[in-house]
N, C-alpha and C positions, 0 to 999 in steps of 0.2 A: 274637652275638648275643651273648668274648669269654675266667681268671691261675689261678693256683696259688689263690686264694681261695674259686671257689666254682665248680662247675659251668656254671653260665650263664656265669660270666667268663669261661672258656672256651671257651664256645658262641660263639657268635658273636659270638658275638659278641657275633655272634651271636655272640662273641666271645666265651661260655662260660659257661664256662656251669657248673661245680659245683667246691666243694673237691674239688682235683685235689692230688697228690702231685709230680707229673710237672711237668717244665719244658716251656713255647710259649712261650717270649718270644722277641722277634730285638730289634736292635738296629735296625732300619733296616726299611722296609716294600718289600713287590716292586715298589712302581711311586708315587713321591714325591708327584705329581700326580695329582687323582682326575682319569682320564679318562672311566670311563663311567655312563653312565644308571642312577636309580635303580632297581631291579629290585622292583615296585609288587603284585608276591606276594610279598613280603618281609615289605611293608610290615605295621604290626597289633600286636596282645597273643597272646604265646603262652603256655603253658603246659609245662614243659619237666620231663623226669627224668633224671641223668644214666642213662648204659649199665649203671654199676655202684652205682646206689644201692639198697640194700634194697628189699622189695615194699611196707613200710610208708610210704616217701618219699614228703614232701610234696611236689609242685610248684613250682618255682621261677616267676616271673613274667619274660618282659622284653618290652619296648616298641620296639618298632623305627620311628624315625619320619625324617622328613627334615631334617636340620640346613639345609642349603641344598643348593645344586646339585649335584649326583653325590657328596651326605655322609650316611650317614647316623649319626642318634642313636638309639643304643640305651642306655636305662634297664634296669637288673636289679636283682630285688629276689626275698630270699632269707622269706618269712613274714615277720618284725616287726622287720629287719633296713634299715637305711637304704640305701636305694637305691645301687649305684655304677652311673657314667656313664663312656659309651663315646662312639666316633667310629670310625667304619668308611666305605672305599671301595673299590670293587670292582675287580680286574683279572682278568683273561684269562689261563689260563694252559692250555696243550694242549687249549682247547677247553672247559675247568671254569672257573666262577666261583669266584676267590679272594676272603675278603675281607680287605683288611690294616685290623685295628683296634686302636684303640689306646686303653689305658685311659686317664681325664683327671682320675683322682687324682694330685694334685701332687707326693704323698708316693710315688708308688710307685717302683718300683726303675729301674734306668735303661735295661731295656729294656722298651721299651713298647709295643711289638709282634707282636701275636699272627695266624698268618694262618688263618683260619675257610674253610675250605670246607663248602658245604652242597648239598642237593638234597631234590625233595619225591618224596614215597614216595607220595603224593597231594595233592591241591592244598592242602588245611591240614593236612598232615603234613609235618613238616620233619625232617629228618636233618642234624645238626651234627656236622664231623669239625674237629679241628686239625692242623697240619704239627707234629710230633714234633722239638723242635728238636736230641734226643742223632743223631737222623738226620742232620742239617748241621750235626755237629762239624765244626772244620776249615773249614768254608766261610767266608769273608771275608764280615763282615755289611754289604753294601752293597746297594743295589737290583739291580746288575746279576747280581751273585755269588749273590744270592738266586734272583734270577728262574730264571738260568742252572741253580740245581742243582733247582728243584722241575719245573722240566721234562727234566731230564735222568733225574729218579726217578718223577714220572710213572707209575702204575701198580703201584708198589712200594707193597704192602700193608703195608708197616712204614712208608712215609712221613706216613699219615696216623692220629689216631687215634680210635677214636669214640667223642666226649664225650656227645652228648645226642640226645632225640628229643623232641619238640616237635607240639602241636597247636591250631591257632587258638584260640582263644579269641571266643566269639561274643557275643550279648546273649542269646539263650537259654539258653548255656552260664551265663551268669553268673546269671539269675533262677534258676534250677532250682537253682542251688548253695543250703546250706544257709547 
């Protein structure tokens, strides 16, 4: 929902999703080819804070929508702040949806790959975590050498870290706002 730039960038992706300090980029995504199915509770407008933003923090926006087959497009938009654009597809890993996204500023740096794992804490409640990339120092940035270490850490509460939490966004949600 998706970088070091803003929270949401880092969310997912959902690719994140808030100005982060911290590094998620890989060089290479776990899985090249999107193999699987949209995941259509994803789908929508959230509303997102990061973990660590003060209690006055605004809301970030992002748009998670279907680029085409097993792709999705995610729009993030920070208040009066121009939108950045993502691409995200999902892979399997121990049983958790990964998603490898990747930002599609042309200017960004050369690693463009951030892997978003998410889950709902209720059905328009999302929980955004990223793979800490100081945790696979050392690891060879290739799909397979990626794949291989996040299932071999798997469970290792340092593997992931959590960027943001997230709540649909409705059409009653949006008349009622001021």
């Amino acid at each position: 929902m998706m970088h070091r730039r803003s929270y949401a960038t880092a969310a997912l992706l959902v690719a994140s999703t808030i100005a982060i300090v911290s590094c998620y980029d890989f060089d290479a995504p776990i899985e090249p080819t999107p193999k699987h199915a949209l995941d259509p509770a994803l789908l929508g407008t959230w509303r997102c804070l990061g973990t660590d933003q003060p209690p006055d923090a605004k809301p970030a926006n992002f748009v998670v929508t279907a680029a085409r087959d097993r792709v999705y497009s995610i729009r993030f938009a920070e208040g009066d702040e121009k939108p950045e654009a993502y691409e995200a597809h999902a892979s399997e890993v121990k049983g958790h949806t990964v998603l490898n996204v990747r930002d599609l500023d042309p200017g960004f740096p050369t690693k463009p790959w951030t892997f978003a794992r998410y889950s709902f804490l209720l059905p328009n409640v999302l929980r955004v975590q990223l793979v800490d990339d100081d945790v696979l120092k050392g690891v060879e940035q290739t799909p397979t050498a990626l794949r291989a270490a996040l299932e071999r850490l798997d469970g290792k509460p340092e593997l992931y870290a959590e960027i943001c939490i997230c709540v649909r966004a409705t059409v009653a949600a949006k008349e009622a706002a001021p």
